[in-house]
Residue frames relative to the residue before (quaternion, step in Angstrom):
aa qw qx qy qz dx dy dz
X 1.0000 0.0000 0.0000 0.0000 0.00 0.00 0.00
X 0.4708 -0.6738 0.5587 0.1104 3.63 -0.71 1.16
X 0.0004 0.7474 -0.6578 -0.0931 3.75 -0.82 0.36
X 0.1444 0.7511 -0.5259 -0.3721 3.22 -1.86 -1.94
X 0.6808 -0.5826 0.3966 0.1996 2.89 -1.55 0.94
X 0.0681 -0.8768 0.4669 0.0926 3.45 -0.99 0.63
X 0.0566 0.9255 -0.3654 0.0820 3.65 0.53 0.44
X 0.2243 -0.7971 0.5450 0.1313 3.37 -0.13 1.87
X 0.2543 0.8351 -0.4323 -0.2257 3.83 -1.06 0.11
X 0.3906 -0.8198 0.3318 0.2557 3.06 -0.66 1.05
X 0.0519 -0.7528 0.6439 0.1265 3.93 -0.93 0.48
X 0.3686 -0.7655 0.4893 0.1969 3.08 -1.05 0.89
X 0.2456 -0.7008 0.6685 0.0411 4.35 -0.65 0.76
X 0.7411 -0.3426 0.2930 0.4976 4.09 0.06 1.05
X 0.9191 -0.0259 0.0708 0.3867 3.51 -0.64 -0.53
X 0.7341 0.3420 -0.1411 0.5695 3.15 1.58 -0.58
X 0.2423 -0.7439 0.5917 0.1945 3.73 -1.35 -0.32
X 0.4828 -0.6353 0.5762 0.1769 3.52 -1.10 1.16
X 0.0741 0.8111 -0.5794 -0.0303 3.71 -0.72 0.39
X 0.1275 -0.8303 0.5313 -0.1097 3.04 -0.31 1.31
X 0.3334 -0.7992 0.5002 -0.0008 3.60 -0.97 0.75
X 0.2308 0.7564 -0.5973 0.1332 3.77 -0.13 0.77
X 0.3497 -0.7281 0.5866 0.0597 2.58 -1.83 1.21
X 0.1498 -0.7276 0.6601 0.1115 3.34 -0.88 -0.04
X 0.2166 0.7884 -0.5488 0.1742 3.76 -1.27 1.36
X 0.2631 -0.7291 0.6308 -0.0364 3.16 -0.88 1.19
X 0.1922 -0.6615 0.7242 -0.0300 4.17 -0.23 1.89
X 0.6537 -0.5668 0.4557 0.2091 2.89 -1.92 0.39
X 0.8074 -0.3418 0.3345 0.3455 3.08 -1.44 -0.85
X 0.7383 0.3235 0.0880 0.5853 2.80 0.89 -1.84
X 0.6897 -0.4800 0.3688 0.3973 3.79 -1.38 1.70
X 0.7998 0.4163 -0.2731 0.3353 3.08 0.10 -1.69
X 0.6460 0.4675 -0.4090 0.4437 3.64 0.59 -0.73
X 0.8126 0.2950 -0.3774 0.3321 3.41 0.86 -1.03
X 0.3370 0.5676 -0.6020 0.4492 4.20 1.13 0.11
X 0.8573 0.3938 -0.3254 0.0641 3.52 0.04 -0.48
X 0.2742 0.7513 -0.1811 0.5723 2.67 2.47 -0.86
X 0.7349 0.3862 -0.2361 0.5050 3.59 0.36 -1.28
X 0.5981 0.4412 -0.4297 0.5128 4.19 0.58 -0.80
X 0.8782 0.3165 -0.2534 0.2536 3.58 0.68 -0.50
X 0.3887 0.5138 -0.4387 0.6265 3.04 1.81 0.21
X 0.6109 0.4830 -0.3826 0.4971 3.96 0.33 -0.52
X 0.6208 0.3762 -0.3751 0.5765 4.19 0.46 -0.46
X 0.6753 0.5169 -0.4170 0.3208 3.58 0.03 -1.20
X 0.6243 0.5613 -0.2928 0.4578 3.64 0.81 -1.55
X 0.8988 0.3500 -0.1026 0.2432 3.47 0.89 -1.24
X 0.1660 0.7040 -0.1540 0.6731 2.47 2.63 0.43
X 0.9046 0.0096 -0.0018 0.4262 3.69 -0.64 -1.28
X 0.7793 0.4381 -0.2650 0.3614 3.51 1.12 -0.60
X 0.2470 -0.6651 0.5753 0.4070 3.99 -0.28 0.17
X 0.4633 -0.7338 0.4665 0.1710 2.95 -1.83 0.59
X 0.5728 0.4065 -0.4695 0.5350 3.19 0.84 1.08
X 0.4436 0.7103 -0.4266 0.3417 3.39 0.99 1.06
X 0.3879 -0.5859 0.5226 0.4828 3.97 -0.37 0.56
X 0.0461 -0.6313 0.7741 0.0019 3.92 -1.18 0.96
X 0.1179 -0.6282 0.7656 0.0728 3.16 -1.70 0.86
X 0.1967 0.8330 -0.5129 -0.0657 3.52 -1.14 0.44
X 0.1218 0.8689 -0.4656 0.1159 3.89 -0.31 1.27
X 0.1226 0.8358 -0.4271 0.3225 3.06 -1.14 0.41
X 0.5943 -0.4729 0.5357 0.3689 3.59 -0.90 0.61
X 0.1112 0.8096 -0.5736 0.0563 3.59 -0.55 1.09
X 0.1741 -0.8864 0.3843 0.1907 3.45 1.58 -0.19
X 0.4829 0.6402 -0.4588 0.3826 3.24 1.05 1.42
X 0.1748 -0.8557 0.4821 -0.0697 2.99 -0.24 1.95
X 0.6755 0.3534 -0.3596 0.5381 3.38 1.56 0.05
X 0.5329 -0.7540 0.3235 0.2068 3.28 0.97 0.18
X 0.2896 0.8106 -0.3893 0.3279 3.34 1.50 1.26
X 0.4466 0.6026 -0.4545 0.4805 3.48 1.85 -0.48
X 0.7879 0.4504 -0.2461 0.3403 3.15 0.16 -2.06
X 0.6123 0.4263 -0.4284 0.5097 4.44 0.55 -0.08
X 0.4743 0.6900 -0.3139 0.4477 3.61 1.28 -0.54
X 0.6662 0.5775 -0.1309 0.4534 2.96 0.25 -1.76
X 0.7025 0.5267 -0.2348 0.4170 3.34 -0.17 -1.90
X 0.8964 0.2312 -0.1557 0.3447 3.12 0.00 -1.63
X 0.4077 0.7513 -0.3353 0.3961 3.84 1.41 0.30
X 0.8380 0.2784 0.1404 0.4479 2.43 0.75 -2.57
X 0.1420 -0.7564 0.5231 0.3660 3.40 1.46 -0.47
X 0.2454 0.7006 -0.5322 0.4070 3.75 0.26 1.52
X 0.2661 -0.7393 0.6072 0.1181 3.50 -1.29 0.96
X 0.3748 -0.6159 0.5948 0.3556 3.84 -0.98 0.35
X 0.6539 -0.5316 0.4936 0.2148 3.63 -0.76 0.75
X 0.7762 0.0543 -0.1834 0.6007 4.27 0.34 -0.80
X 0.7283 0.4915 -0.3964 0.2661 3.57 0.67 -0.21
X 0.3832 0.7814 -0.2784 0.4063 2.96 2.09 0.73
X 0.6794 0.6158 0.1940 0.3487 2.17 1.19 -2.33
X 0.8756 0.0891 0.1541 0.4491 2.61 0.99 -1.61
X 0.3610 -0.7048 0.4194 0.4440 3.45 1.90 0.09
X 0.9115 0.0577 0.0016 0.4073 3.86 0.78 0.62
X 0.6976 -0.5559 0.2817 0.3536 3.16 -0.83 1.24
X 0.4978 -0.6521 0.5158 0.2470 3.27 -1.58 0.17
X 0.3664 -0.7546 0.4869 0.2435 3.59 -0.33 0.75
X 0.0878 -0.9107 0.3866 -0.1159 3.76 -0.48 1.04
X 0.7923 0.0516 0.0228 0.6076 3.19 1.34 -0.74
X 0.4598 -0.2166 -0.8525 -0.1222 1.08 -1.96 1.67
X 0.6658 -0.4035 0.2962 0.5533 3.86 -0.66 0.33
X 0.6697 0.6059 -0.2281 0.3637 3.53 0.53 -0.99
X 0.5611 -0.4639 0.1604 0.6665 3.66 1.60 -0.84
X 0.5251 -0.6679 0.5273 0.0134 1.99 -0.66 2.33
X 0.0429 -0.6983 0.7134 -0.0405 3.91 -1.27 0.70
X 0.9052 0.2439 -0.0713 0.3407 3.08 0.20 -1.63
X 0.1568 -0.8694 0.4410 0.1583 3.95 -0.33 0.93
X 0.0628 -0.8402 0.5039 -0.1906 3.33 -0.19 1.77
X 0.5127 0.7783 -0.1280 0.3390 3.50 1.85 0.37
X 0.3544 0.8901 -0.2817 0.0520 3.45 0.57 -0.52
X 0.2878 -0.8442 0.4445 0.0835 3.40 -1.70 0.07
X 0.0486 -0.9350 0.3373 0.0981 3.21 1.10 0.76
X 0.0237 -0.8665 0.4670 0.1748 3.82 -0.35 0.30
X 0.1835 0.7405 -0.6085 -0.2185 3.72 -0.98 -1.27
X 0.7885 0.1410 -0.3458 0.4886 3.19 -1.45 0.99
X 0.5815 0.3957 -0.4858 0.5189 3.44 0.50 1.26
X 0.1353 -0.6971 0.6630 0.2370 3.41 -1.41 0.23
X 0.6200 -0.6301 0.4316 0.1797 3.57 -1.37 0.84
X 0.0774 0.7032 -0.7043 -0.0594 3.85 -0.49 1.15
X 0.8855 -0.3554 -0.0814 0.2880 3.24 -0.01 0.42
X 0.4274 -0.6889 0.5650 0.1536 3.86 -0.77 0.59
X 0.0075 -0.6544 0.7539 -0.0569 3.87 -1.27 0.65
X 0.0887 -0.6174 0.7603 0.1813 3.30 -1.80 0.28
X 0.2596 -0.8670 0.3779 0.1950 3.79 -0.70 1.03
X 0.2811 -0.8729 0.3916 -0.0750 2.99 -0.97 1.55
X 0.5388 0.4050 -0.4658 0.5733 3.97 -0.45 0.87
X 0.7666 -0.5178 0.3056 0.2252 2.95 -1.98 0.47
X 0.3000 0.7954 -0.3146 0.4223 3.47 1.33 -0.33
X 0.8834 0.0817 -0.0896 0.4527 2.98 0.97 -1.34
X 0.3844 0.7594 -0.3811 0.3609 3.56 1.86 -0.17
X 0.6927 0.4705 -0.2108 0.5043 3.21 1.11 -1.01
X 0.4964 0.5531 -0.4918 0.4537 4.04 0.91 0.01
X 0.7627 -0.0152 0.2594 0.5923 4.03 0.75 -1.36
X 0.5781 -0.5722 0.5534 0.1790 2.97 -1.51 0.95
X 0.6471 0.4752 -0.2628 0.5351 3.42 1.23 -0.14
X 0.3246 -0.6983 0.5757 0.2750 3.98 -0.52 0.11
X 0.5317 -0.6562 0.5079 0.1695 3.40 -1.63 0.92
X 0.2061 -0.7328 0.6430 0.0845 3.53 -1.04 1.36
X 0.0565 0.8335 -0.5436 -0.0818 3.34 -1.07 0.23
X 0.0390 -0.8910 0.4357 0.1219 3.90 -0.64 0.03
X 0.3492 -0.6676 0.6498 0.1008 3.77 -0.72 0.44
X 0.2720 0.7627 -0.5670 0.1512 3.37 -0.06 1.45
X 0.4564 -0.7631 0.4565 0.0317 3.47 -1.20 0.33
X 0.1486 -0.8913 0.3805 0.1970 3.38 0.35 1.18
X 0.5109 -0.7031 0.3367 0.3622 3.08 -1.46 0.49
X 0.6922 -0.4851 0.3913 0.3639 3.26 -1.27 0.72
């Protein structure tokens, strides 16, 4: 059974606090499981989060054709982190050689300084899946 994780945190800026929201999700295998997963990760967000909140959202999304991430975008008004960056996903799996990019990071109200996918054995041996990571900046 597939879930996700929600996790509010708060940073504080002098007098005030930044509250940011990240998710964390792991879609299935199969389109159909993951079109749905995605209608319902796409209601939740629009449901519990306001939309002028910073939203992070990553995770194992197992979308090698890349129907989540146009999904997403146009729902959530979210960006994927390397296909920003980088004109294209991040290859991830399998750790060992990576081909297929089934990872991601979706943000808003942040801009991107800089994005990595981690590489060497260090980390091959954590998951069958390689580590993404990003350095983002919220917006003011």
């Amino acid at each position: 059974k597939r879930g996700l994780l929600h996790g509010i945190v708060h940073i504080p800026q002098g007098e005030k606090e930044v509250v940011i929201h990240a998710v964390n999700a792991h879609l299935g295998l199969f389109q159909f499981e993951r079109q749905f997963q995605t209608r319902q990760l796409i209601d939740y967000v629009k449901k519990t989060i306001n939309s002028t909140s910073p939203l992070l959202i990553a995770g194992d999304f197992n979308d090698w054709r890349q129907r989540v991430t146009k999904e997403l975008q146009q729902r959530l008004q979210v960006e994927e982190v390397f296909f920003s960056s980088k004109q294209n996903h991040a290859r991830t799996f399998p750790s060992r050689l990576p081909i297929l990019q089934l990872d991601r990071i979706y943000f808003r109200h942040a801009s991107i300084k800089s994005a990595s996918c981690l590489k060497g054995k260090k980390w091959m041996v954590l998951s069958d899946h390689l580590p993404i990571m990003a350095d983002l900046v919220l917006q003011a």
